[in-house]
KOLDO-138576 format. One record per residue: residue in one letter; x, y, z of N, C-alpha, C in turn. Coordinates in steps of 0.2 Angstrom, whole numbers, padded with zeros to 4 digits, always signed. Example, Ala and Ser with C-alpha at 12.3 -4.5 7.8 and 13.67 -1.06 7.14 Angstrom:
2
A+0066-0028+0039+0062-0022+0039+0066-0016+0039 S+0064-0011+0035+0068-0005+0036+0064+0000+0039 
This chain:
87
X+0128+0170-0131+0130+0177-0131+0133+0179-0124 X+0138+0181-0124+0141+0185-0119+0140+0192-0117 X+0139+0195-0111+0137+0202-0109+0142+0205-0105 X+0145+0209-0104+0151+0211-0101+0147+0212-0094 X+0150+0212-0086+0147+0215-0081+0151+0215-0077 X+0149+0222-0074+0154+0225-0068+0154+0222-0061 X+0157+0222-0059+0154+0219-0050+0161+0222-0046 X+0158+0225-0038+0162+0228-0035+0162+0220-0029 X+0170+0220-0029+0171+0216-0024+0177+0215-0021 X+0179+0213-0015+0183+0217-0011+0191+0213-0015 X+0194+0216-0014+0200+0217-0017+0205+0208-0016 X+0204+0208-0009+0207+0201-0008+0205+0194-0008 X+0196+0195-0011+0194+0188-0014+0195+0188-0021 X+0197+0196-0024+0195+0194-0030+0204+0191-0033 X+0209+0194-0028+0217+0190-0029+0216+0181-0028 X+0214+0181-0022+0210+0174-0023+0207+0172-0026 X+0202+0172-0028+0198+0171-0034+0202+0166-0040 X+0205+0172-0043+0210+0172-0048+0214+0169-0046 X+0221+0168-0039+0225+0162-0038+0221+0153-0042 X+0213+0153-0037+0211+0148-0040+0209+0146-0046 X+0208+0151-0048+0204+0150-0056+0210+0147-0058 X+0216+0152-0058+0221+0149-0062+0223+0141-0061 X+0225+0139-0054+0224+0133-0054+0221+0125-0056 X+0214+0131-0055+0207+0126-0060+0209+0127-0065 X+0213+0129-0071+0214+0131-0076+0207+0135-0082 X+0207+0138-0076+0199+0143-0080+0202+0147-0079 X+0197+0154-0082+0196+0162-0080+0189+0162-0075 X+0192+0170-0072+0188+0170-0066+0180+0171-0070 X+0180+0174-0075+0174+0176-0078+0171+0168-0078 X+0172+0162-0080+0170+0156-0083+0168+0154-0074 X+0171+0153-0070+0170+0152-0063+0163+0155-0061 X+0165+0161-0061+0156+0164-0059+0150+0162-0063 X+0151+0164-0069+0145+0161-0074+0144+0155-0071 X+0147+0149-0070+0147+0141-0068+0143+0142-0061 X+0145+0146-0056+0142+0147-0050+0135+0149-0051 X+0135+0156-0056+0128+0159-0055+0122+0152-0059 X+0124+0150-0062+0120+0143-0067+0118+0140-0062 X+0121+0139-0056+0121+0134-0051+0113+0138-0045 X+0117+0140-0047+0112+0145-0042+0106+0149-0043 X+0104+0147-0052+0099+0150-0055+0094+0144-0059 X+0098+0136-0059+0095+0131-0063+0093+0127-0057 X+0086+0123-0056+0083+0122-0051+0087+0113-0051 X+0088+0110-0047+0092+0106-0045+0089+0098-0047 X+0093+0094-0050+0088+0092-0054+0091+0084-0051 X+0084+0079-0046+0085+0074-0042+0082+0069-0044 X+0080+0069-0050+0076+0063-0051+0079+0055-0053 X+0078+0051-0049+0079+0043-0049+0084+0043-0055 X+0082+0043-0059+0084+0039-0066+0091+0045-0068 X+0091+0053-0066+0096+0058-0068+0101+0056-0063 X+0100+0052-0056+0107+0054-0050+0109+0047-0052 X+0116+0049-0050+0121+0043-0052+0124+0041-0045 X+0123+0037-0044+0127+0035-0035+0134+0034-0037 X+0138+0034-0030+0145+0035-0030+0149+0028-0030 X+0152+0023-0034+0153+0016-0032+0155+0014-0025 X+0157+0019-0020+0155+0016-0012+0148+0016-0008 X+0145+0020-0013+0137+0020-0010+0131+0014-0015 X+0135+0012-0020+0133+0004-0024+0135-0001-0022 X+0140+0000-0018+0144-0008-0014+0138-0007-0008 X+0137-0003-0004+0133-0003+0004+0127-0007+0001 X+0123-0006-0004+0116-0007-0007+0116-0014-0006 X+0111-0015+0000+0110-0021+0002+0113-0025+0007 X+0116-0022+0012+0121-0023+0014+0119-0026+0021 X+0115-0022+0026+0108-0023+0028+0103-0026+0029 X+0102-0029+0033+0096-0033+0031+0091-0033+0037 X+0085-0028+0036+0079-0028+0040+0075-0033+0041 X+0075-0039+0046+0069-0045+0045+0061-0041+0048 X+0063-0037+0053+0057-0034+0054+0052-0031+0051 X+0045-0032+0049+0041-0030+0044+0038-0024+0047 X+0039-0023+0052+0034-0016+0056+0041-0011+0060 X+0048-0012+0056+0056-0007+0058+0054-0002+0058 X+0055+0003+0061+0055+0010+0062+0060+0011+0063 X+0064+0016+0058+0070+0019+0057+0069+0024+0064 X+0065+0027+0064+0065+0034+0068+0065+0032+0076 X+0063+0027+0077+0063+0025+0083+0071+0024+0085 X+0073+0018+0081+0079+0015+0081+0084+0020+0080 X+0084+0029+0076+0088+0034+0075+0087+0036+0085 X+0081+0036+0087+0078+0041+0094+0084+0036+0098 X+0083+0030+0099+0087+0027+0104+0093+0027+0102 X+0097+0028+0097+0103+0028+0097+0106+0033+0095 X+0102+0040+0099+0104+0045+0098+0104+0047+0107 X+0099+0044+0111+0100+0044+0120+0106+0041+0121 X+0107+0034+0117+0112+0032+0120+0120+0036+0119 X+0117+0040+0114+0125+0041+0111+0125+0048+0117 X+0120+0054+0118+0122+0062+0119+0116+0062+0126 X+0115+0057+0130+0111+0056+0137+0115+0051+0140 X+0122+0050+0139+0126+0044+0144+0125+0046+0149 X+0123+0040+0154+0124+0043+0163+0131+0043+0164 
């Protein structure tokens, strides 16, 4: 069910707005609703719901840590002096 709602907002987003709505081939009204869902529906991360991107399914594996005791965060700290501590 749809509710009618007023909203003051400044005249030059809302020409914008509308350029892009059109473009997206919606209405401005369908754009906001879609925003405020986003903004109101808690974000939903779970394993088995997220879908990776096929360039982030090629990398998978790509690596290979022989070391059983790697620490990422060590090996992120040293090449982060190297990068922004140059002598």
């Amino acid at each position: 069910m749809s509710t009618k709602l007023t909203l003051t907002v400044d005249k030059q987003v809302i020409e914008e707005a509308k350029k892009y709505a059109k473009k997206q081939g919606r209405s401005l009204s369908n754009l906001i609703e879609d925003y405020l869902k986003l903004l109101i529906e808690p974000p939903s991360l779970a394993n088995d719901e997220f879908e990776y991107s096929p360039i982030v399914k090629s990398l998978k594996g790509s690596v290979k840590v022989e070391e059983e005791d790697f620490d990422y965060k060590e090996v992120l700290e040293q090449e982060l002096i190297k990068k922004y501590l140059k002598d």
